[in-house]
PLY file of the C-alpha trace (Angstrom):
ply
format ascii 1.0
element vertex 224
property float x
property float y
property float z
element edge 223
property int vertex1
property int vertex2
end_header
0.00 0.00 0.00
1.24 3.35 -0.92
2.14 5.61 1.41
-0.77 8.31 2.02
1.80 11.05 2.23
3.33 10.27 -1.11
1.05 12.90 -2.24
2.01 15.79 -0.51
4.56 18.40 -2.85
6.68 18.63 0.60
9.14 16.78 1.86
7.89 14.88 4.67
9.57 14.46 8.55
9.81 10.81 9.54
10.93 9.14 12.74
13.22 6.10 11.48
14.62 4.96 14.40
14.12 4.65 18.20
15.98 2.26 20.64
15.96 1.85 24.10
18.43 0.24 27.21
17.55 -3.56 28.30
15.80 -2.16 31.11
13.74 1.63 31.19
12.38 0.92 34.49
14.56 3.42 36.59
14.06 5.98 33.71
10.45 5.29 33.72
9.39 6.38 37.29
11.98 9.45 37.18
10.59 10.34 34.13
6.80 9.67 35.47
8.09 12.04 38.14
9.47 15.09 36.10
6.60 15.31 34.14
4.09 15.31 36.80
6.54 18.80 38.10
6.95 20.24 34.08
5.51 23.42 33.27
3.91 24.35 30.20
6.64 25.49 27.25
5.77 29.91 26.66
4.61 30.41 23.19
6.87 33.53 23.74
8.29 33.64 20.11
6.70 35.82 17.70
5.91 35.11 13.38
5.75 38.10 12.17
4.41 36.85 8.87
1.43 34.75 10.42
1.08 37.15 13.45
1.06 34.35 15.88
3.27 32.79 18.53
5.05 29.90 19.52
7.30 28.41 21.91
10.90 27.97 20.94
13.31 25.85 21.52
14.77 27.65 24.17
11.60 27.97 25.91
11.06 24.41 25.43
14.43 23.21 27.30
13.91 25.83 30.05
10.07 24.66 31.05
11.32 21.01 30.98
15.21 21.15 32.51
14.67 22.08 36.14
12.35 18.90 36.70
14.73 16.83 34.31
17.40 18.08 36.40
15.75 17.19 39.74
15.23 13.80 38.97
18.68 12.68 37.09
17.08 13.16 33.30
19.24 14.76 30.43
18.53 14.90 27.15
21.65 14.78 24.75
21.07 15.87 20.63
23.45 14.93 17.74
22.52 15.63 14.36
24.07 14.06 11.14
23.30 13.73 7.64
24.05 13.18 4.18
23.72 15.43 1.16
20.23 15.81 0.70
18.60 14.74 4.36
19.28 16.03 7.69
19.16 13.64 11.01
18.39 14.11 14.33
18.82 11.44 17.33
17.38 12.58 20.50
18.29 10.52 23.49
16.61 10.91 27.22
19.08 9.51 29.66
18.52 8.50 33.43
21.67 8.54 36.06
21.44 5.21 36.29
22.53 4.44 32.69
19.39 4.02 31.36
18.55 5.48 28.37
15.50 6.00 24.96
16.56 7.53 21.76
14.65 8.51 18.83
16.06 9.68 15.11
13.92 11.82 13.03
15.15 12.94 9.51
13.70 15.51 7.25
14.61 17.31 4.10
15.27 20.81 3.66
13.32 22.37 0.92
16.43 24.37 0.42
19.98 22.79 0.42
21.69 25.62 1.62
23.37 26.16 5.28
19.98 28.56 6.98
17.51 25.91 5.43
19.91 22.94 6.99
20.08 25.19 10.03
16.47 25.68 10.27
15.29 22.24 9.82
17.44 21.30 12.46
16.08 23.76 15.07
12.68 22.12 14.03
13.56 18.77 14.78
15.46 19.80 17.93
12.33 21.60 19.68
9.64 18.85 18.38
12.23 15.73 19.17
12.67 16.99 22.53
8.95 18.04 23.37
8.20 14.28 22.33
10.65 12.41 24.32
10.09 14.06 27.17
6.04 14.46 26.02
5.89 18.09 26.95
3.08 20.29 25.96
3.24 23.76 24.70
1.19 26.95 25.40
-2.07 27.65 27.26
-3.66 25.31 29.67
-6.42 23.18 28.06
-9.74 25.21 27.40
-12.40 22.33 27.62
-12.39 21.73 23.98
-13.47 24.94 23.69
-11.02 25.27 20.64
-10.93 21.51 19.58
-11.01 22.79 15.96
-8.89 25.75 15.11
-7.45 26.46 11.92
-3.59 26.94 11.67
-4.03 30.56 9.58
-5.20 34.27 11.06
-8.55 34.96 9.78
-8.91 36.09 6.01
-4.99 34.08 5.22
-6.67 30.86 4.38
-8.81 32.61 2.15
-6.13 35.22 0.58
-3.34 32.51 0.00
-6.17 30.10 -1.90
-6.99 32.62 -4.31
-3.53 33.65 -4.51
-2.60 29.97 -5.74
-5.35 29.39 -8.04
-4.76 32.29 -9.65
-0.90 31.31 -10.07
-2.56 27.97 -11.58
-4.85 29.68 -13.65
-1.83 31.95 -15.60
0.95 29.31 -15.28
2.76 31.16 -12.98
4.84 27.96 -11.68
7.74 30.41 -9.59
4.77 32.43 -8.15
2.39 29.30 -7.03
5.92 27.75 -5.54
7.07 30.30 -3.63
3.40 31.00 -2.38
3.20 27.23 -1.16
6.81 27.21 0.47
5.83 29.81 2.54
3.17 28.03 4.53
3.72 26.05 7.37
3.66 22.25 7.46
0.30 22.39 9.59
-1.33 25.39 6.93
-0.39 22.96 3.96
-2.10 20.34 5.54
-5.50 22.37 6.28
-4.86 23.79 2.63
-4.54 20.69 0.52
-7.98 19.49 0.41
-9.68 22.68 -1.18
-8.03 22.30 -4.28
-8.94 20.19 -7.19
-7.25 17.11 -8.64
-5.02 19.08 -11.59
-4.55 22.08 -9.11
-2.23 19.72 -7.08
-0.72 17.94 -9.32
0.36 21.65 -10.70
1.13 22.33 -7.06
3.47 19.29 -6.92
5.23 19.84 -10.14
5.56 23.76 -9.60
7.39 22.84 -6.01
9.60 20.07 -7.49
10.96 22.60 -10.10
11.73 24.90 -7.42
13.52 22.41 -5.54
15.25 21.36 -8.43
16.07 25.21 -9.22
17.81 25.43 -5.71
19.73 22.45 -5.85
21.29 23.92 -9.54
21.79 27.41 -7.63
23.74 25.87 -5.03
25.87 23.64 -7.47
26.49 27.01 -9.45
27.72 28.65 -7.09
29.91 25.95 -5.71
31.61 25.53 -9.05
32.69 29.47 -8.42
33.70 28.98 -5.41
0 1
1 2
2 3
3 4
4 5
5 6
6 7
7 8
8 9
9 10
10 11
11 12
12 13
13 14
14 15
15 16
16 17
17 18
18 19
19 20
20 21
21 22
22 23
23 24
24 25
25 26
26 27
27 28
28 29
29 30
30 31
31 32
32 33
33 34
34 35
35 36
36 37
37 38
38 39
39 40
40 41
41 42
42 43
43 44
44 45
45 46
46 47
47 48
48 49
49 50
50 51
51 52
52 53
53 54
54 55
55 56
56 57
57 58
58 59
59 60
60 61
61 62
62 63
63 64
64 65
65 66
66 67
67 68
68 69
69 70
70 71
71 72
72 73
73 74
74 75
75 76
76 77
77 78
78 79
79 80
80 81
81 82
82 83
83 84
84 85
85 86
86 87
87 88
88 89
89 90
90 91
91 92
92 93
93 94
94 95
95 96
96 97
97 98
98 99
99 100
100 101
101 102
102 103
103 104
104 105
105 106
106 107
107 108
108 109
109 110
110 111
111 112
112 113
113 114
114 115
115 116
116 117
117 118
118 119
119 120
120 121
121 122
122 123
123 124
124 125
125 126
126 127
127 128
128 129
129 130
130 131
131 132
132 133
133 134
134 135
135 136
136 137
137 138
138 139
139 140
140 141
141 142
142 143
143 144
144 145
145 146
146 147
147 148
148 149
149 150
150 151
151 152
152 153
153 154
154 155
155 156
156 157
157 158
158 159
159 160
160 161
161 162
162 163
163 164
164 165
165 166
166 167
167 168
168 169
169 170
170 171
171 172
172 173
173 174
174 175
175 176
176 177
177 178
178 179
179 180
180 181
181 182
182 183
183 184
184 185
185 186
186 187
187 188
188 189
189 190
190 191
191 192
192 193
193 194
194 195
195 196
196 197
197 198
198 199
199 200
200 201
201 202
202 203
203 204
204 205
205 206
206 207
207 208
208 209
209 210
210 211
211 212
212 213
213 214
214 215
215 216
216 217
217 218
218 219
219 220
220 221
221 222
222 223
C-alpha cells in the first residue's frame, strides 16, 4: 500500500529509528516524576508573517530542565546527515545508565546552510517536546477550541486565491514560492480545497523549485 503522504509536494519528517536500554524501568518512574513537576513550554516567540506565537526551543528546554534536572534526566542531541537529508537522534538519559533515543530525519526544501540550520532547530524543539512528552502553550480550554485552523482569519482565504490564480496563468515560480511559505500544519488544512489538476500543478511547480535550488547551489559551488 502506498504511502498516504506520497502525495504531498513537501518533503515529509519521519521518525526512522528509536531504541531503548535492556531495562527503562529506573528511567520510567523518574521520568513519570518530572513530568508530573513540568511546566507548560511559553509560546513567547513571535511570526511576524502569520502574526502568531510559539514556543521555541529555548523555551522548550527551560520549562522542561529544572524537573529533568531534579530527577537525574538529560537529554543529549546529535545531528548528522548526508547530502540531501538532515538527522536528528534525540536521546533521554537517566543517572542510572538508562537510556530511549529517537532519530527523526527531514529534508530541507532548500539545500543551503539557513535551510539545513532551520530544519534542524525544528527537529530539535519537536524531538525533545516528544521524548520528554511536553506540551506547549495555554492550559487546556475544555475543547473549547478543539477545531482551530492553523491561519489568522482572512490568510486561508487570501493565499487560496492567490494559488489558483498562479494555476490559472501558469505562474509555476509564483504558485511555488506562495506554497513554500506556509507552514507544514497550513499545507495540511490547505490541501484538500483544491482540485485534482490544481495539485498535481502544485506538486510539479514545487519540485521545479527544488530542483532550481539544488542547480543554484551547485552554481555557485563551481565558483567557489
Amino acid at each position: 500500500m502506498n504511502d498516504p503522504h506520497d502525495n504531498w509536494p513537501y518533503d515529509k519528517v519521519e521518525t526512522t529509528a528509536s531504541n531503548m536500554s535492556k531495562d527503562i524501568n529506573e528511567l520510567a518512574t523518574a521520568l513519570s516524576k518530572a513530568q508530573g513537576e513540568m511546566g507548560l513550554a511559553e509560546k513567547s516567540s513571535d511570526n511576524p508573517f502569520f502574526k502568531s506565537k510559539y514556543a521555541d526551543l529555548a523555551s522548550v528546554i527551560e520549562a522542561a530542565r529544572p524537573a529533568l534536572h531534579k530527577h537525574g534526566l538529560a537529554v543529549t542531541q546529535l545531528p548528522t546527515g548526508n547530502n540531501e537529508n538532515v538527522a536528528l537522534t534525540t536521546m533521554l538519559t537517566h543517572s542510572s545508565g538508562q537510556w530511549i533515543s529517537c532519530t527523526m530525519t527531514a529534508r530541507p526544501n532548500k539545500p543551503d546552510v539557513q535551510g539545513v540550520g532551520s530544519v534542524i532547530s525544528y527537529l530539535r524543539r519537536y524531538s525533545f517536546s516528544a521524548i520528554v512528552c511536553q506540551a506547549a502553550g495555554t492550559p487546556d480550554d475544555d475543547g473549547n477550541k478543539a477545531v482551530e485552523s492553523s491561519f489568522d482569519a482572512g490568510m486561508k482565504d487570501n493565499y487560496l486565491l492567490s494559488i489558483v490564480s498562479a494555476y490559472k496563468v501558469k505562474d509555476e515560480m509564483l504558485g511555488a514560492q506562495l506554497w513554500r511559505e506556509l507552514g507544514r500544519a497550513q499545507q495540511m488544512e490547505l490541501w484538500g480545497d483544491f482540485n485534482s489538476h490544481q495539485k498535481s500543478w502544485i506538486r510539479a511547480a514545487n519540485q521545479k523549485a527544488v530542483e532550481a535550488d539544488k542547480t543554484e547551489v551547485n552554481d555557485n559551488e563551481k565558483t567557489t
